[in-house]
C-alpha positions as a printed NumPy array, in Angstrom:
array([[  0.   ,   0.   ,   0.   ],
       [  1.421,   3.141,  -0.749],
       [  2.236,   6.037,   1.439],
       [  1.203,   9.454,   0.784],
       [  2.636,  13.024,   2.871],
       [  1.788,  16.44 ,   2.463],
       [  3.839,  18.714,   4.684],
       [  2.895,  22.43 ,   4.446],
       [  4.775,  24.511,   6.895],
       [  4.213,  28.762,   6.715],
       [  5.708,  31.185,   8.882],
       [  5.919,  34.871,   9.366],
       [  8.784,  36.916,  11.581],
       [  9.485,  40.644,  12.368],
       [ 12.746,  41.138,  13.375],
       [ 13.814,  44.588,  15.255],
       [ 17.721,  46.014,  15.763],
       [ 17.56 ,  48.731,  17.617],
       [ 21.647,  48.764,  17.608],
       [ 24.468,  46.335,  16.699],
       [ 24.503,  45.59 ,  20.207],
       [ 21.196,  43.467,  20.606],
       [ 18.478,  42.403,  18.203],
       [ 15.06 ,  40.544,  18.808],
       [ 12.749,  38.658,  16.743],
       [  9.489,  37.445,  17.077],
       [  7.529,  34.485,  14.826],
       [  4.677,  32.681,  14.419],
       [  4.281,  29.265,  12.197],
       [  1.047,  27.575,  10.713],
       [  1.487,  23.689,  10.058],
       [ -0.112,  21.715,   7.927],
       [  0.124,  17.939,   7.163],
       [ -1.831,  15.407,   5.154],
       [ -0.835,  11.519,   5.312],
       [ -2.525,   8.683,   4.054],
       [ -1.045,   4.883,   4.338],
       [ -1.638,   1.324,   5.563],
       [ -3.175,   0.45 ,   8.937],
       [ -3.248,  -2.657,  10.233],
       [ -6.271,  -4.408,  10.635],
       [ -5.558,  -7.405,  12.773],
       [ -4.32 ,  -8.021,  16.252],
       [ -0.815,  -9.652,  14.869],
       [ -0.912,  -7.176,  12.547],
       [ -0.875,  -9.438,   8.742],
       [ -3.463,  -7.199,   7.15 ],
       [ -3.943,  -3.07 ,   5.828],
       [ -6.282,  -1.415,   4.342],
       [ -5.611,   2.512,   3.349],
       [ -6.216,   5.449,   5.838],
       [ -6.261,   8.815,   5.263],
       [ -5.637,  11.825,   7.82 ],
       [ -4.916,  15.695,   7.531],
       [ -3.978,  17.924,  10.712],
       [ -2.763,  20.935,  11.375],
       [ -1.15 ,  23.058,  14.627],
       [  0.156,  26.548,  15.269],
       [  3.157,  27.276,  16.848],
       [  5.075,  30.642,  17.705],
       [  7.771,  32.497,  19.551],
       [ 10.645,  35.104,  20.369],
       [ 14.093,  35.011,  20.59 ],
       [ 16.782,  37.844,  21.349],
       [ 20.682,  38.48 ,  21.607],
       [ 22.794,  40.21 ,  22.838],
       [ 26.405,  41.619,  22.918],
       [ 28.097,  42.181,  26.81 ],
       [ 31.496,  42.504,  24.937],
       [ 32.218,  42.314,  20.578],
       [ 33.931,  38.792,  21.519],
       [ 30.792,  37.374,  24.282],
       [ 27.071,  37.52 ,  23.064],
       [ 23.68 ,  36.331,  25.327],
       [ 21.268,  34.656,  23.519],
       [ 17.132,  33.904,  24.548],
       [ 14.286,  32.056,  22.993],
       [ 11.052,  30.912,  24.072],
       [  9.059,  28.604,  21.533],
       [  5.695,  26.928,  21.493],
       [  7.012,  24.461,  19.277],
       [  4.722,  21.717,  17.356],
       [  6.165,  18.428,  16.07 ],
       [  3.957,  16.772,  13.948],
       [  4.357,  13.07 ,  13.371],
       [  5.815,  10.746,  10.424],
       [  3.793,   9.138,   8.328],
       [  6.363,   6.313,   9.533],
       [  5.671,   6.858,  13.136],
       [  1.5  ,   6.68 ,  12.148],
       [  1.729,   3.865,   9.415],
       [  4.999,   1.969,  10.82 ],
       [  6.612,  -0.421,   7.783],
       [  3.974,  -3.151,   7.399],
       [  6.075,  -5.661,   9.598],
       [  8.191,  -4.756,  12.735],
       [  6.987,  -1.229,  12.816],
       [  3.803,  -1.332,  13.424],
       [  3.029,   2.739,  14.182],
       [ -0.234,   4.237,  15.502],
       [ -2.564,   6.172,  12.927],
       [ -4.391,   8.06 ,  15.673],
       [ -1.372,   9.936,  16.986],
       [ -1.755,  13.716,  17.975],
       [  0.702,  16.566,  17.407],
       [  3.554,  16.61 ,  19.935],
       [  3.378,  20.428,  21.554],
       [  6.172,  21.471,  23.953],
       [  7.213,  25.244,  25.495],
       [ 10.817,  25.405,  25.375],
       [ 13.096,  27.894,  26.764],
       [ 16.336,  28.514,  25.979],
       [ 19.455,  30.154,  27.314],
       [ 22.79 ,  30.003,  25.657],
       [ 26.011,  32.679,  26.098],
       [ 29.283,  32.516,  23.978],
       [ 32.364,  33.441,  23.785],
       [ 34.661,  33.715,  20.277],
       [ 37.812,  35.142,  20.608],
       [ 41.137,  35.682,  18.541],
       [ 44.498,  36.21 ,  19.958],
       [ 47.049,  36.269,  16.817],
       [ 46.869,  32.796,  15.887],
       [ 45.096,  31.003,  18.255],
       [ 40.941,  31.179,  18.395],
       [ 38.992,  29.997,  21.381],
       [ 35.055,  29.202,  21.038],
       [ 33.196,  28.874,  24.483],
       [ 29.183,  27.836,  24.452],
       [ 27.13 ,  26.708,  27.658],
       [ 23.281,  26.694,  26.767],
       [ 20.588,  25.718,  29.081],
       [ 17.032,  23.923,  27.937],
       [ 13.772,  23.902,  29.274],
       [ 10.809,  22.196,  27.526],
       [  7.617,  21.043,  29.03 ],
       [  5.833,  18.797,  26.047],
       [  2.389,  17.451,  25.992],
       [  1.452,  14.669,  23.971],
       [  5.023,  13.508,  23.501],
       [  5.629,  11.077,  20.64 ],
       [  7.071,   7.654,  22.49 ],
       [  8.348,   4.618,  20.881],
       [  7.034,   1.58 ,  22.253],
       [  7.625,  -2.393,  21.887],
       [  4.453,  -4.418,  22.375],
       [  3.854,  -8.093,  21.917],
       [  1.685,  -9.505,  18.952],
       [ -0.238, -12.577,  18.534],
       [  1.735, -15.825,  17.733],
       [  4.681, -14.705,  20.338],
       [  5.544, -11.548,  17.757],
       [  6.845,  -8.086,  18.55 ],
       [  6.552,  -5.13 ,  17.048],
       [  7.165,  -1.267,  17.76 ],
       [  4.342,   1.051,  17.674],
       [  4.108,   4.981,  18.924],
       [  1.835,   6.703,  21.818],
       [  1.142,  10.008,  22.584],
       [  2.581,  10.181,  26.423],
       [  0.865,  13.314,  28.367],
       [  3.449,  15.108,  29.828],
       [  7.14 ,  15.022,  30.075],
       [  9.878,  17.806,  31.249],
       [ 13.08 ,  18.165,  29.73 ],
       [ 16.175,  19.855,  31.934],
       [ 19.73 ,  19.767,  30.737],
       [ 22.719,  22.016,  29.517],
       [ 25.493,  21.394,  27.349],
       [ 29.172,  23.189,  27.06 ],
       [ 30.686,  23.246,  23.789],
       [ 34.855,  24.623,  23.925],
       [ 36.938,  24.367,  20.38 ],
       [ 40.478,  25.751,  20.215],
       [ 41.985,  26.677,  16.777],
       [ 46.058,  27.604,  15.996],
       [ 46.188,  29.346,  12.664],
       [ 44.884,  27.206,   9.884],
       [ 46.743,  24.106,  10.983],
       [ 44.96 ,  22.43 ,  14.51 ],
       [ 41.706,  22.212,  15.712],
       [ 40.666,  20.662,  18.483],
       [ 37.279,  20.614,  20.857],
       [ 34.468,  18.537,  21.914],
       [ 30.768,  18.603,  23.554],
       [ 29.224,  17.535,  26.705],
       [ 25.578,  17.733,  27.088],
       [ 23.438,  16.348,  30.178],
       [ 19.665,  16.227,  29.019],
       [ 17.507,  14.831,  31.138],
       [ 13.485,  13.752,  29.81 ],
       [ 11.734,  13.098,  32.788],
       [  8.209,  11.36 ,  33.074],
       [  5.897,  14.573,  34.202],
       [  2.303,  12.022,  34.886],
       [  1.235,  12.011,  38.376],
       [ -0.775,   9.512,  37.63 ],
       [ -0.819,   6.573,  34.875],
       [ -2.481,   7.636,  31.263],
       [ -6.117,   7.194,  31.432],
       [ -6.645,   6.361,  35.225],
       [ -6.179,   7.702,  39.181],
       [ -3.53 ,   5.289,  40.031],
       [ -0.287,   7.266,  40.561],
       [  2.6  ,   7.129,  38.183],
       [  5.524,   4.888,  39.367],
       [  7.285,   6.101,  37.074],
       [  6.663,  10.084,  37.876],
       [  9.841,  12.325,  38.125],
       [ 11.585,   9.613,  36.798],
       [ 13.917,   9.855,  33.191],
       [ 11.848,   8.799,  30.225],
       [ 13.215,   5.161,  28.936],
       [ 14.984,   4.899,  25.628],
       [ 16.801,   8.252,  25.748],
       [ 20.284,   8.524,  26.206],
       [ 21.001,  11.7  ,  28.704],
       [ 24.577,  11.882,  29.318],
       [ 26.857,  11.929,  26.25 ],
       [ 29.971,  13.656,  24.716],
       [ 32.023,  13.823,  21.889],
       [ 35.217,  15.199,  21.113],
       [ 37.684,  15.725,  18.114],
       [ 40.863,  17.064,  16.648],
       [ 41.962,  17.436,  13.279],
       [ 44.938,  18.762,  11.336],
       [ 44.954,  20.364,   7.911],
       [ 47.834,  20.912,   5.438],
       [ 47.772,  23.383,   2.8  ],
       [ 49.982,  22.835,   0.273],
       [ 51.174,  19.718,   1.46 ],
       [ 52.859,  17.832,  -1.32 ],
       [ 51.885,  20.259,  -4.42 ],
       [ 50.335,  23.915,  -4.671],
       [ 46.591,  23.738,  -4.628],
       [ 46.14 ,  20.588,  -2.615],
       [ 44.901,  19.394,   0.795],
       [ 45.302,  17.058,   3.411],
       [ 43.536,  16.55 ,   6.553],
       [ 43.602,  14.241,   8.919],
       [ 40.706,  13.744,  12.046],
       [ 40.233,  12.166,  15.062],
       [ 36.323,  12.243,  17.035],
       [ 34.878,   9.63 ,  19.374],
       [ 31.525,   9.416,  21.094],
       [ 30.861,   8.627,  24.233],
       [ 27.416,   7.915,  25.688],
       [ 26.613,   6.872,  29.567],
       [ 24.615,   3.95 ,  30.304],
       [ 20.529,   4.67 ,  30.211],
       [ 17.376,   1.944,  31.05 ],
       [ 15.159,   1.017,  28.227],
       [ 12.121,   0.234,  30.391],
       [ 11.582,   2.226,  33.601],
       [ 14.546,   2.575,  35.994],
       [ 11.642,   1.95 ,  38.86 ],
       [  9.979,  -1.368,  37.237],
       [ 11.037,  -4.664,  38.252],
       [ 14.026,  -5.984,  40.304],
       [ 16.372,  -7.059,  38.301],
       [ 16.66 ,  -3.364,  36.579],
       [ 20.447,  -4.14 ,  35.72 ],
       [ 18.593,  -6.196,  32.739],
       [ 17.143,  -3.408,  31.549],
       [ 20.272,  -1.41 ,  30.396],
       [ 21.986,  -0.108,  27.654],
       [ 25.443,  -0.489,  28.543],
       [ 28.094,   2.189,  28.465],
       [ 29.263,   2.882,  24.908],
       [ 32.752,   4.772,  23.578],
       [ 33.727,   4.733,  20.444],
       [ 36.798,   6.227,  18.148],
       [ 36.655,   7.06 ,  14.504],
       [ 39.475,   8.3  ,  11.715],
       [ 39.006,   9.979,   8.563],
       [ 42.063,  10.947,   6.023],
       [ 40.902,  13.608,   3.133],
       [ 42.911,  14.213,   0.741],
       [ 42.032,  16.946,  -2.   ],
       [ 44.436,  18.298,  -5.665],
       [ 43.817,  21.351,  -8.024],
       [ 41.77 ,  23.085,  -5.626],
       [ 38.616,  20.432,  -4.701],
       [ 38.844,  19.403,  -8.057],
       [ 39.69 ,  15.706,  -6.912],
       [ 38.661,  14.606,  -3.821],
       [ 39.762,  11.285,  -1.731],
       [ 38.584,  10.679,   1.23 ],
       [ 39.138,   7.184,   3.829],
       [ 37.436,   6.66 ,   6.425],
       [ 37.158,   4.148,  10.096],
       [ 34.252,   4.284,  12.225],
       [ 34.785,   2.613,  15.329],
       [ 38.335,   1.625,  15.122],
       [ 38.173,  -0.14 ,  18.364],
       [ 35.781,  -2.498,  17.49 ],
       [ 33.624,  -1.4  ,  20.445],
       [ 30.145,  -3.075,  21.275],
       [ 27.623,  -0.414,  20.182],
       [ 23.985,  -0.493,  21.049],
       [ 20.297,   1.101,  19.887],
       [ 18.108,   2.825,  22.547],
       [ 16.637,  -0.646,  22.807],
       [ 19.945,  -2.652,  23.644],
       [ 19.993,  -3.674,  20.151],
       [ 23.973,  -4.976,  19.087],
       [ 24.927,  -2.432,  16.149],
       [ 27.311,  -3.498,  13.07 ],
       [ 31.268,  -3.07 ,  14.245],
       [ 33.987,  -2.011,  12.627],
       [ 33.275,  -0.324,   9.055],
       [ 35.583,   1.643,   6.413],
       [ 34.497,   4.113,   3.519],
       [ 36.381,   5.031,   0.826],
       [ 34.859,   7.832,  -1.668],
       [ 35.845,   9.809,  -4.245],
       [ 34.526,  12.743,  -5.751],
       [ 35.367,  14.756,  -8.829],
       [ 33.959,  18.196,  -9.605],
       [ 33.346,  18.461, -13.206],
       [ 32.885,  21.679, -15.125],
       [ 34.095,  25.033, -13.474],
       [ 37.372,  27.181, -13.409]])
């Protein structure tokens, strides 16, 4: 059965600069969506038929900067933001992913606070970001695994009442002429179950206050990479980059369910990747070689899921035409 999406999104923003100190800008955004697919018709899910559903939402917001010093800048927003959902989310893939045609728009206020710094000194550059997040969403768009008839699983969506994200992030980068770079990212999220009591009834919420399963809330990545003008003939490149990820260890059912909770874990994950470019005649040719998870590391989904190990790339690219 095929699937079918119209996504219609309009906006409208005024923006006023009083000086080139500060500036603020407020928005609004209409939204518009039209999906039709299949929808299962059985309990174990083995037969469709064609649905058909249009929505729409309205969203809007502010945001503002500015400038303590040339080199450090403040920046605010507040959003009433609207995600509406895939037609994969509603119609799932006819087999494992079974989605849920009857979802609603997922509708959060989100605050935001961020200041940074960017700063030269001769040759050396330093970039300094720490940002703080607020968001209270209603109708938040969950992934869920549910059992089937005939001992089957398959995944399928809710809309979960109300959840609270708090975090912050720090971002630092260091730069020496056109030669080193070198920085990384640390963010601490945490999406925390906001029901008092459980969907649809009185009976409190175990799981209230507690972080949302599935989502990873502690992670960081970092990387360093040198460049070469000119390396072995006028008008080349190379460059050669180091990264890794690292992501802390999160449950993917609730942390308050059950005894034997270490069960219910996605394990620690870090993982290193290299990448060697290598570019002649200006971009003209391009080589580039890559290693994703050099290490071999055991890598997981949100749902504990073993990812492939070790890979390599290899491309190539040529730019035709130009000067």
């Amino acid at each position: 059965i095929d699937k079918l999406t119209h996504k219609n999104i309009v906006g409208l923003s005024y923006r006023l600069t009083p000086s080139e100190r500060w500036n603020i800008t407020a928005f609004g955004k209409y939204y518009n969506v039209f999906v039709q697919g299949p929808v299962a018709t059985t309990s174990n899910a083995d037969e469709f038929v064609s649905n058909a559903r249009a929505m729409d939402a309205v969203g809007y917001g502010a945001a503002g900067t500015y400038f303590i010093l040339p080199q450090l800048q403040v920046k605010l927003s507040y959003e009433k933001a609207c995600r509406l959902p895939t037609i994969e989310e509603m119609s799932g893939a006819e087999d494992l992913e079974q989605g849920e045609f009857g979802l609603k728009p997922e509708r959060s206020h989100n605050v935001n606070l961020n200041v940074g710094y960017n700063g030269k000194f001769g040759k050396h550059g330093l970039f300094a970001e720490a940002g703080l997040v607020l968001r209270d969403t209603r109708d938040y768009i969950q992934r869920n695994i549910v059992d089937l008839s005939g001992g089957k699983s398959a995944a399928t969506y809710i809309n979960y009442g109300k959840v609270l994200t708090k975090g912050y992030n720090v971002t630092l980068r260091y730069t020496w002429d056109k030669l080193l770079s070198i920085g990384g990212n640390f963010t601490d999220m945490r999406v925390l179950d906001n029901m008092k009591t459980a969907i649809g009834s009185s009976v409190p919420n175990l799981g209230y206050g507690d972080r949302m399963p599935n989502i990873p809330y502690l992670f960081a990545d970092s990387d360093v990479t040198f460049t070469w003008y000119d390396a072995f003939t006028k008008g080349d490149l190379l460059t050669i980059s180091y990264d890794n990820q690292y992501l802390h260890s999160f449950y993917y059912y609730s942390s308050r369910i059950g005894t034997n909770k270490a069960d219910y874990m996605v394990p620690q994950q870090f993982s290193h990747n290299i990448t060697l470019g290598y570019s002649l005649m200006n971009g003209r040719y391009n080589l580039s070689f890559e290693c994703r998870n050099i290490t071999n590391e055991r890598l997981y989904d949100n749902f504990s899921l073993q990812k492939a190990g070790r890979a390599y790339y290899v491309k190539l690219r040529v730019m035709i035409g130009g000067k």
